[in-house]
C-alpha positions in Angstrom: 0.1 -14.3 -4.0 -2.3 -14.0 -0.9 -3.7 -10.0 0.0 -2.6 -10.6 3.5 -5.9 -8.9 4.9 -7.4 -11.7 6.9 -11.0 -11.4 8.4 -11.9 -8.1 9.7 -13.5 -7.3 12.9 -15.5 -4.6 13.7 -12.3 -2.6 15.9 -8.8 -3.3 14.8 -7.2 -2.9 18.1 -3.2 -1.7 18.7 -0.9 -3.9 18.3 0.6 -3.3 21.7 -2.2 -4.4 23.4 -1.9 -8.0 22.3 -4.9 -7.6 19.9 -3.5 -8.3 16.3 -4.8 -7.7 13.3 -3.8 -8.8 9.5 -4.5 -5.6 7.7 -2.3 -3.5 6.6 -5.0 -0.8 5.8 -5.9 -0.7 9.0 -3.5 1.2 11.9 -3.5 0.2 14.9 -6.3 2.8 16.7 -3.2 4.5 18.9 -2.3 5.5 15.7 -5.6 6.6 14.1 -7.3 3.1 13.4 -10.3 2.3 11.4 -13.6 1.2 11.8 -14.8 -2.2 9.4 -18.3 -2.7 9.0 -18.6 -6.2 8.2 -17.0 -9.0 8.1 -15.0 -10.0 4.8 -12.4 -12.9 3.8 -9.9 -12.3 0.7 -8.5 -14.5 -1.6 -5.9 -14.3 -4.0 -6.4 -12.3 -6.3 -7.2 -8.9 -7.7 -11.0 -9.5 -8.2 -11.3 -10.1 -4.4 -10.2 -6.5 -3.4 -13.0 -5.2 -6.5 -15.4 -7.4 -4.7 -14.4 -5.8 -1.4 -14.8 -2.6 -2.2 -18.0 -2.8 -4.0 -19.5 -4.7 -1.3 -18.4 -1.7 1.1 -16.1 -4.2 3.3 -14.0 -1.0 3.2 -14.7 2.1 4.5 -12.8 5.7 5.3 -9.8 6.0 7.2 -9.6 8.0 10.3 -7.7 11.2 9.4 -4.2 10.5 10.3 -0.8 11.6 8.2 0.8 9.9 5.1 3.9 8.8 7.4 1.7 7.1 9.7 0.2 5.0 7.0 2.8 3.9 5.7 3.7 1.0 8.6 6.8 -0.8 9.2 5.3 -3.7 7.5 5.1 -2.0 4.4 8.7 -1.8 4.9 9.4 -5.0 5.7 7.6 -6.0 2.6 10.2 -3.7 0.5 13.9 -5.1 2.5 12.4 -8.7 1.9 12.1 -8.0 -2.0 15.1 -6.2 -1.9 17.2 -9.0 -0.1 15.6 -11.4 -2.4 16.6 -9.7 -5.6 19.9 -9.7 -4.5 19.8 -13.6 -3.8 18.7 -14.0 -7.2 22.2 -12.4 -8.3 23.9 -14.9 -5.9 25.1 -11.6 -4.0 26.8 -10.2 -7.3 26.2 -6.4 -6.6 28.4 -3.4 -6.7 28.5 -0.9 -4.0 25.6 1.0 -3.1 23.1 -1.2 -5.0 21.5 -2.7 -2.4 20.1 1.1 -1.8 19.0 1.4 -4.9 17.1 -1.3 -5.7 15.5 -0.6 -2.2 15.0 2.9 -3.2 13.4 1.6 -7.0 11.1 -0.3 -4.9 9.6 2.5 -2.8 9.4 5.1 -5.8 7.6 2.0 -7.4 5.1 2.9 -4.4 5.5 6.5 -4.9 4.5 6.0 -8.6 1.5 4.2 -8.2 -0.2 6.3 -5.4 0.1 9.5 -7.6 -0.9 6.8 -10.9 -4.2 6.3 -8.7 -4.4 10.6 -7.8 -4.2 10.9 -11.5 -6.0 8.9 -13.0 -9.0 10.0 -10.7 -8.4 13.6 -11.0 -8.4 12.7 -15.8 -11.6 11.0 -14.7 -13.2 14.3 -13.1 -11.5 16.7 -16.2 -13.4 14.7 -18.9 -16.3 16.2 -18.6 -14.7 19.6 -20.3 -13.2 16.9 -23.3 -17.0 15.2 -23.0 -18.5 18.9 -23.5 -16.2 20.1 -26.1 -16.5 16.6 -28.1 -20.2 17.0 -28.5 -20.6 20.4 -28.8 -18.6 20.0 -32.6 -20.8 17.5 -33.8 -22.2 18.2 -37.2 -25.3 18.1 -35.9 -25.6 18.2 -31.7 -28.4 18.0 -30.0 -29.9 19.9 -27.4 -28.4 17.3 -24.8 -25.3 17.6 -26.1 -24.6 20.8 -26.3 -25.6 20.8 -22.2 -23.0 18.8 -21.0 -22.7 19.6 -17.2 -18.7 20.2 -16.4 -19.1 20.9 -12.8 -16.9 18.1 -11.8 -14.5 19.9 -14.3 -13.9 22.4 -12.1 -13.9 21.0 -8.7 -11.9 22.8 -5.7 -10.3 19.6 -4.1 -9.6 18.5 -7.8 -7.7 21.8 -8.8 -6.0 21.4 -5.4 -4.3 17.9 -6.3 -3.9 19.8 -9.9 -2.1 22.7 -8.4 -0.1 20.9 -6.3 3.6 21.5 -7.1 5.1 17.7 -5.5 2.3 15.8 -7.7 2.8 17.8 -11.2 7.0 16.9 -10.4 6.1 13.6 -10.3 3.1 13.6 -13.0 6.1 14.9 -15.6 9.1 13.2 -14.5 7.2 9.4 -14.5 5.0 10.1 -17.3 2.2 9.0 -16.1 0.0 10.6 -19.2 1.8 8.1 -21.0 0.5 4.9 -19.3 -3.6 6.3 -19.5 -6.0 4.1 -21.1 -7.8 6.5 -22.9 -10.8 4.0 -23.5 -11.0 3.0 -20.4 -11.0 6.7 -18.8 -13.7 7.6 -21.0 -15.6 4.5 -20.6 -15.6 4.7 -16.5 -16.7 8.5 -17.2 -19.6 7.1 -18.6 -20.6 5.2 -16.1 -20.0 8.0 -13.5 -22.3 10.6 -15.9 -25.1 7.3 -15.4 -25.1 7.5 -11.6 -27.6 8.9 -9.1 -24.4 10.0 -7.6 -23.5 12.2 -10.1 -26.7 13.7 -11.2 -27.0 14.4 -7.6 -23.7 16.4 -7.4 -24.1 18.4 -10.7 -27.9 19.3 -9.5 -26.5 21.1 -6.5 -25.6 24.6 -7.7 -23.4 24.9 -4.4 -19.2 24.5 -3.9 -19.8 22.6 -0.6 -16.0 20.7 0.5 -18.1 17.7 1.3 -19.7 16.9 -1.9 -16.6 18.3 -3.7 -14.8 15.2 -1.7 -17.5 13.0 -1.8 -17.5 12.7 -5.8 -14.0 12.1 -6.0 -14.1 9.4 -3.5 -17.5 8.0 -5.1 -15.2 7.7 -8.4 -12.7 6.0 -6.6 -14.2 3.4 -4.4 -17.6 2.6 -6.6 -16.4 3.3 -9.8 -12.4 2.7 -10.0 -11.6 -0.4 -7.3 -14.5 -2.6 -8.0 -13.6 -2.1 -12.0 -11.8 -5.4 -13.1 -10.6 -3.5 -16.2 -9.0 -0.9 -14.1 -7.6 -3.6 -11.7 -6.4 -5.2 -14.8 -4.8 -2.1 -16.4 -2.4 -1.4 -12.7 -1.3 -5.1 -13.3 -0.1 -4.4 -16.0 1.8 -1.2 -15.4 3.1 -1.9 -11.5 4.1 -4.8 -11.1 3.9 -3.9 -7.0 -0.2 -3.6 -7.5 -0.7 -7.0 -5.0 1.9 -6.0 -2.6 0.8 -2.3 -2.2 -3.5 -2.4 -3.1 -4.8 -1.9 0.3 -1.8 0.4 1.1 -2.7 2.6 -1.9 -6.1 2.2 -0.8 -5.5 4.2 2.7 -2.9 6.7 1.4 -5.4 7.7 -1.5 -8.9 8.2 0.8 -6.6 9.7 3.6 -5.3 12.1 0.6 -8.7 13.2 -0.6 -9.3 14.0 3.3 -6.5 15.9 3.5 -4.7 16.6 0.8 -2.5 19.4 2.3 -0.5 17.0 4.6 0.9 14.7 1.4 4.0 15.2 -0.3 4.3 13.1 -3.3 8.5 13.3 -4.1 8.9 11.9 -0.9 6.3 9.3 0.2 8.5 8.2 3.6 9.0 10.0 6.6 13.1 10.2 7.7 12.5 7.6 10.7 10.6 5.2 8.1 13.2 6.1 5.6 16.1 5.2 8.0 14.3 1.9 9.2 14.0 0.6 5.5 17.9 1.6 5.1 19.2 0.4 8.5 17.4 -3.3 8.0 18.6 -3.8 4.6 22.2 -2.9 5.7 22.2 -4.8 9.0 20.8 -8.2 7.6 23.5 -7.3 5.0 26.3 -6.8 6.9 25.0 -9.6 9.7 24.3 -12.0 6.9 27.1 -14.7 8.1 26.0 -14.5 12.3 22.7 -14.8 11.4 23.2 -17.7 9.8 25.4 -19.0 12.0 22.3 -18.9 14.8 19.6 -20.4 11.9 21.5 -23.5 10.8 22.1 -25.4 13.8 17.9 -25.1 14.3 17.0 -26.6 10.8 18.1 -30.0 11.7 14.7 -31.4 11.8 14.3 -29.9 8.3 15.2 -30.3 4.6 17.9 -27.5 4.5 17.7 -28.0 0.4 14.4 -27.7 0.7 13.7 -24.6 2.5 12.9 -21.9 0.3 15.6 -19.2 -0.1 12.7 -16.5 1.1 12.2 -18.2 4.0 15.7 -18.0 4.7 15.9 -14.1 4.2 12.4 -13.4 6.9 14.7 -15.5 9.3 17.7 -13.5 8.9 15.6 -10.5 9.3 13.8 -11.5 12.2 16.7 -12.7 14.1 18.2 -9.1 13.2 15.3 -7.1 14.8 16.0 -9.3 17.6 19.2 -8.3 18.1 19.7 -4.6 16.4 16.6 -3.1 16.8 16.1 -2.1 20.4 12.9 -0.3 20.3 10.6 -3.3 18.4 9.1 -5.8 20.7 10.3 -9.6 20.4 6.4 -10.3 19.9 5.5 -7.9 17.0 9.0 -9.4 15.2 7.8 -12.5 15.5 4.4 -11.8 14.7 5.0 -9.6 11.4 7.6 -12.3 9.7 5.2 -15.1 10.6 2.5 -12.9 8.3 4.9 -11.8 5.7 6.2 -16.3 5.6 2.4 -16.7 5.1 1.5 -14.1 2.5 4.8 -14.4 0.4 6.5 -17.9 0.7 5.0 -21.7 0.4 2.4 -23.3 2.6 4.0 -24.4 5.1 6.6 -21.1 5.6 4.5 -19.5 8.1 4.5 -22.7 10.5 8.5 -23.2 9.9 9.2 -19.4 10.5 7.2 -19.4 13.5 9.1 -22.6 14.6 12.5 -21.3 14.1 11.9 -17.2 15.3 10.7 -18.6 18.5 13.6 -21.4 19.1 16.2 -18.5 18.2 14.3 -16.3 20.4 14.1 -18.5 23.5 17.8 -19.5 23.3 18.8 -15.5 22.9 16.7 -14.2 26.0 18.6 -17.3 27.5 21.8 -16.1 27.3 21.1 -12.4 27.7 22.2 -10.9 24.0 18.2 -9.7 23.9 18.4 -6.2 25.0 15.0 -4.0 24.1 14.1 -0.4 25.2 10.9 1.3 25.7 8.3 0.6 22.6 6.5 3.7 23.6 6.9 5.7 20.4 7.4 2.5 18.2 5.7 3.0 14.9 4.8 -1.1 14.1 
């Protein structure tokens, strides 16, 4: 499955303004926005996004809140899986399950944004384990009974640590349970190697910037680029490709400022509503939209269109129609990149195709009716 980050520029411009983008780590600049310093193309797979962020393709995000970062594409992202899982059942669910599985999906997010917070903050704590380890040697040396546990005691660190939404979800998940052990100890070994580090322990100071700066330095040089690690959140979150350069944002934004993040609930209400309101409407609008897709698929296999592309259709036709404050354009736009990233070859041309007939013959007869996008969160 493709990252569906594109080629960067060196502005990522709002949306609004006609000047798209393909990267979801990067809001559009009314919003915050980011700044890319080169130019980068990723393929498909994990090893690209390592590559990335050694290669600093990636840099900080522009302070701006957790609900911001989280876009309506992320969203989309979550209704389409949703919808899809419940295709798979050949619409056999019960009541309310719709929600829930939609629901599992975002706490999937939830969990592996404060997996990424943890493991980070174990990383830092070590060196009080490293210290204590060497110190009971039968015999230590002078070295090792000198271990430097700064980093042990870092502000921003005992700010995640102390933060009462992170230790709810630290205990109720587990997430000691999933640590590599060898792997945390192995990764603080490289971090005790670095110029970095040496640098930070040497300075006798509490200064909030180098107090950040090592954290982030762990994360972006020491954790992303790491195919072990990469490997490791494959294996325990199955939504690691959907949600890396996501996770990416919401952690550096968190370690800017951490006091604006609340971890039991990583959606705003309005994001929260949107995810419910377009699960339920291409739900309960199932047998319309359909109605409008199939006479346009003449020209096409209709056993051989794939049962995802089906599902963007049905939701695009439904922001169309039901969603008064999205513009036509970004609709479009968004389920062409989602037919691209997550269907077959071909999807992003068919879906591109179709929205555009549907939307054409809509406008025609008036059923369009949109408001002002003003404060439209894309």
């Amino acid at each position: 499955m493709l990252f569906p980050f594109g080629y960067f520029n060196d502005v990522i411009y709002c949306t609004n303004s006609g000047k798209r983008h393909h990267c979801q780590v990067c809001i559009p600049l009314c919003q915050g926005g980011f700044l890319i310093q080169d130019k980068f193309s990723f393929s498909n797979n994990s090893q690209a996004f390592s590559q990335a962020a050694s290669e600093k393709t990636l840099i900080l995000p522009i302070k701006i809140n957790q609900a911001q970062m989280i876009s309506r594409r992320n969203i989309r992202v979550k209704v389409m899986q949703t919808l899809y899982s419940i295709d798979s059942l050949n619409g056999d669910t019960k009541p309310g399950e719709p929600a829930i599985i939609l629901n599992r999906k975002i706490e999937q997010t939830r969990n592996l944004y404060a997996y990424l917070i943890y493991f980070l903050t174990e990383i830092a704590r070590f060196a009080e384990q490293d210290a204590v380890q060497k110190a009971n040697k039968h015999l230590p040396s002078a070295n090792d009974l000198a271990v430097n546990t700064k980093i042990s005691g870092n502000e921003l660190l005992w700010k995640i640590l102390e933060d009462q939404s992170f230790k709810k979800v630290v205990s109720e998940v587990h997430l000691d349970k999933m640590l590599d052990r060898d792997l945390l100890k192995k990764i603080y070994n490289q971090l005790v190697q670095t110029t970095f580090y040496t640098e930070y322990i040497e300075d006798q100071s509490r200064d909030k910037k180098s107090e950040k700066r090592i954290l982030e330095f762990i994360f972006t040089d020491l954790l992303l680029p790491n195919e072990d690690f990469i490997n490791h959140l494959e294996e325990n979150f199955i939504n690691w490709d959907d949600d890396a350069e996501l996770m990416l944002a919401l952690v550096l934004n968190f370690l800017n400022k951490p006091v604006t993040t609340s971890f039991t609930d990583i959606l705003s209400k309005e994001k929260r509503e949107f995810a419910q309101s377009l699960l339920e409407t291409v739900l309960s609008k199932s047998e319309y939209t359909l109605e409008l897709i199939k006479p346009k698929l003449k020209n096409w296999d209709a056993d051989r269109i794939a049962a995802l592309d089906l599902i963007i259709l049905q939701m695009g036709v439904c922001e169309f129609l039901y969603f008064e404050t999205i513009p036509t354009k970004v609709t479009i736009n968004e389920y062409i990149d989602l037919a691209k990233a997550y269907s077959t070859v071909q999807s992003g041309q068919f879906v591109n195709g179709l929205l555009d007939n549907i939307h054409k013959e809509l406008t025609a007869e008036q059923k369009i009716h949109k408001k002002n996008f003003k404060n439209s969160v894309l």
